[in-house]
N, C-alpha and C positions, 0 to 999 in steps of 0.2 A: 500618267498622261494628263495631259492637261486638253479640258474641252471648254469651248462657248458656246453655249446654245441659246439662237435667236428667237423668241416666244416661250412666255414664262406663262403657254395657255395647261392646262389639263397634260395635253402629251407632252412639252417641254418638260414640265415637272415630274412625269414621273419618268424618262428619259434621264431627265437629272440626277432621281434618286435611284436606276438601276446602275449608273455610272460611278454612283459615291459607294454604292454596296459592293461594287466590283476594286473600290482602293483607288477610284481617280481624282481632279482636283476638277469642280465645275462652277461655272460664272453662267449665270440665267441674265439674258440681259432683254426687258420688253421696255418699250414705251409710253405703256399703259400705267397710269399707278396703281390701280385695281387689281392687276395683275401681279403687281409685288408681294405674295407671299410668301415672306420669308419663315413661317410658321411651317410650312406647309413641305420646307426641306431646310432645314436650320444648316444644315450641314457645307450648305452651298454658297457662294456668295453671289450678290444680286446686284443689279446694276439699273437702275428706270433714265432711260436714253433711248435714241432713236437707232436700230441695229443698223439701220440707210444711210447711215450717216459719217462718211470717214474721219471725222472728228471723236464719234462714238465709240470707235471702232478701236479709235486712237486711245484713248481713255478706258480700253479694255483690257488692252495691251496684247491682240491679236497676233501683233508676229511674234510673241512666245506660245503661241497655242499649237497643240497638235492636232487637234480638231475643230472645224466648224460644223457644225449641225446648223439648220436652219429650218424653224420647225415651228414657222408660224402660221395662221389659218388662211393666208392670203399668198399664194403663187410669184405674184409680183416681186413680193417682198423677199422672197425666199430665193428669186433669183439672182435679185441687186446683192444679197449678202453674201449668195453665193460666189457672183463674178467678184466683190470686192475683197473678199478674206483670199481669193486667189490671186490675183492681181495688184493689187495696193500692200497686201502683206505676207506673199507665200505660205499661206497655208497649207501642210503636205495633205492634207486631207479633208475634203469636205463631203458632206451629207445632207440633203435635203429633202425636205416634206412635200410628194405632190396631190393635193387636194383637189382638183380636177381633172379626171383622165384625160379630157382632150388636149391637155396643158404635158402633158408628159414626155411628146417628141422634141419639146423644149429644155431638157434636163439631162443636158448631158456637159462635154468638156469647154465649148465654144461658148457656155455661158457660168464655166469655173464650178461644174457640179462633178463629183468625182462619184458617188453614189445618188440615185435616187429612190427613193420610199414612199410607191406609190400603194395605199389603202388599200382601194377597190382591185389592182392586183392581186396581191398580198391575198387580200377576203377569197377572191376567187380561183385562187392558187390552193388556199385551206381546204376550200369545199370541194374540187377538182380532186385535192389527194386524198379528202376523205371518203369519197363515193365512188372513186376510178379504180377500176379492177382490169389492168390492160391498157390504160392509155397512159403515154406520156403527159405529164404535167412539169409544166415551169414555175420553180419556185422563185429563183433570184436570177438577176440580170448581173452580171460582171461587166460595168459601162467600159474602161478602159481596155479587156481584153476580148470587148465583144464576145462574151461568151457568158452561157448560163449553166444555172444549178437547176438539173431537171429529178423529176423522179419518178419511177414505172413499178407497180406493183404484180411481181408475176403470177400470171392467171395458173388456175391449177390443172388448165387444161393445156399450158405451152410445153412446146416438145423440149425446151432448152432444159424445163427442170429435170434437175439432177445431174448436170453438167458442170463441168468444174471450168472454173473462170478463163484456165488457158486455155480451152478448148474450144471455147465460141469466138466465132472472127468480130470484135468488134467492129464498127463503123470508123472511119479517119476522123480525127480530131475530136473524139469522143474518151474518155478514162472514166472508168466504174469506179466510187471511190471508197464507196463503204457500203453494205449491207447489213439492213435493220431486217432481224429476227427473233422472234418472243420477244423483243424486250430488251435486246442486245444488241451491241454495234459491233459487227464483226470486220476484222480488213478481208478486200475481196485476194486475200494469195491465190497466187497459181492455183494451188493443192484444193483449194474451198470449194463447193457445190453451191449454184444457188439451187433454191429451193421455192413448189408452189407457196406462194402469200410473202417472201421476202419483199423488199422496199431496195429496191435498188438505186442509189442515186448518183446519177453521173452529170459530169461537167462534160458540155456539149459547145463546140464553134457555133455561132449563130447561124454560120453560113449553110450549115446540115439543117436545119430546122423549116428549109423552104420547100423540101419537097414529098409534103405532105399532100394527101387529100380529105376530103370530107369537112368535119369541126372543126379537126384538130391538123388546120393550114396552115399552122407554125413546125410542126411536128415533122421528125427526121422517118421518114418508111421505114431505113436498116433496121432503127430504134426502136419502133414500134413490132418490127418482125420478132424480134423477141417471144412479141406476145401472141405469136399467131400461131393458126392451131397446125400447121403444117411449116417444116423448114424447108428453103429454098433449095432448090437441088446441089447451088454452088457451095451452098456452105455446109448441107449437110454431106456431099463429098471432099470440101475443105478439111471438116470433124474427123470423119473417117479417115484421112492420110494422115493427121495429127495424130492419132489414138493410135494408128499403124505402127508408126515412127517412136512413139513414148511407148510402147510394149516392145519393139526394137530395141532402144536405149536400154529398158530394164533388161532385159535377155543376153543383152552383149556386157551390161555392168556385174550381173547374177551368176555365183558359181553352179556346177550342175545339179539340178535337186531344189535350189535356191526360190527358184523363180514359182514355182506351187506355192511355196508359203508367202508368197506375197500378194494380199490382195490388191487386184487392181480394178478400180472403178470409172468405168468409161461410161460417157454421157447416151441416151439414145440414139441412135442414126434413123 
């Protein structure tokens, strides 16, 4: 894969160099000459030009790029590079830096930004899922599918532990996609339990994440029900006609005698 990245500052470079260690091809292009260290990622090629500038742009040779990153410490900048690698040269993919939160509802497709990468998110996204025992947290935003990468750490006191994934009613436009435990990435199958202290991480529609209360006003209820100490009468009778039904199934599948030797583990009601 072939990337340009605008700002050859600290995060450009080493941006750069986790792309070369990953087997890709990277052109650092700043305007700064001070900024030309080519020491500093030998591996890379360098380019001192103006990244604003569709002459620069031209002399990069942008439309063979598969990425734009834009990843310099000025907002402005970051957004001319972004609308112009979209627009002047189809770039299928851009990435940008945002360095001021209040700049961030700016960084989306209408100004050629396909990802954004905001810090102080990010920072408070880390801290959120290092301290949170029970709340939803937002790690990444999905700009084009409006949709985010959230994660819930189940409390040891929720009723769902020990319930096996097909048996809890998800929320609509929500998919559990993996579960971190000890130390492992487990797939969340049917057949799998979570369990108190797993890291559930689910892709969530933005559009569930409004009706929340309290801190966490982004936050989807359904989602957060997970973590409460009591389940909802619908679902905890939804559970119940499921587990009904899946001790059915086995009984009608099982010859006679069959069905004792089969342990079956059903979630709390």
């Amino acid at each position: 894969m072939r990337v340009t990245i605008a700002g050859a500052g600290a995060v450009g470079r080493s941006v750069a160099a986790e792309l070369i260690e990953n087997g890709h091809r990277v052109l650092l292009v700043d305007k700064e000459a001070r900024a030309i260290r080519t020491e500093a990622v030998p591996e890379a090629q360098w380019l001192l030009a103006d990244a604003c500038e569709v002459t620069s742009l031209e002399e990069a040779e942008l439309q063979n790029c598969d990425v734009v990153i834009a990843a310099t410490g000025d907002d402005k900048v970051n957004l001319v590079v972004s609308l112009i690698a979209k627009t002047e040269f189809a770039v299928p993919r851009t990435v940008a830096r945002v360095n001021h939160p209040n700049n961030e509802w700016l960084f989306n497709d209408s100004w050629g930004v396909d990802v954004s990468v905001s810090t102080p998110r990010i920072m408070s996204a880390l801290v959120e899922e290092a301290v949170s025992v029970g709340d939803v947290v937002r790690l990444f935003t999905f700009r084009q599918s409006d949709s985010n990468l959230v994660e819930l750490t189940l409390p040891s006191d929720s009723p769902f532990a020990g319930t096996l994934v097909e048996e809890i009613m998800w929320p609509r436009d929500v998919a559990l996609v993996t579960i971190l435990r000890d130390g492992h990435v487990l797939r969340p199958d049917s057949g799998r339990s979570v369990e108190a202290g797993d890291e559930l991480l689910f892709v969530a529609a933005a559009e569930h994440e409004q009706d929340g209360i309290g801190r966490n006003d982004r936050l989807p209820v359904r989602l957060r029900g997970l973590a409460a100490r009591e389940r909802p009468a619908d679902v905890a009778d939804g559970q119940r006609e499921r587990a009904r039904q899946r001790r059915q199934r086995l009984a009608d599948q099982a010859g006679p005698g069959e069905l004792a030797e089969q342990p079956l583990r059903v979630g709390r009601c």
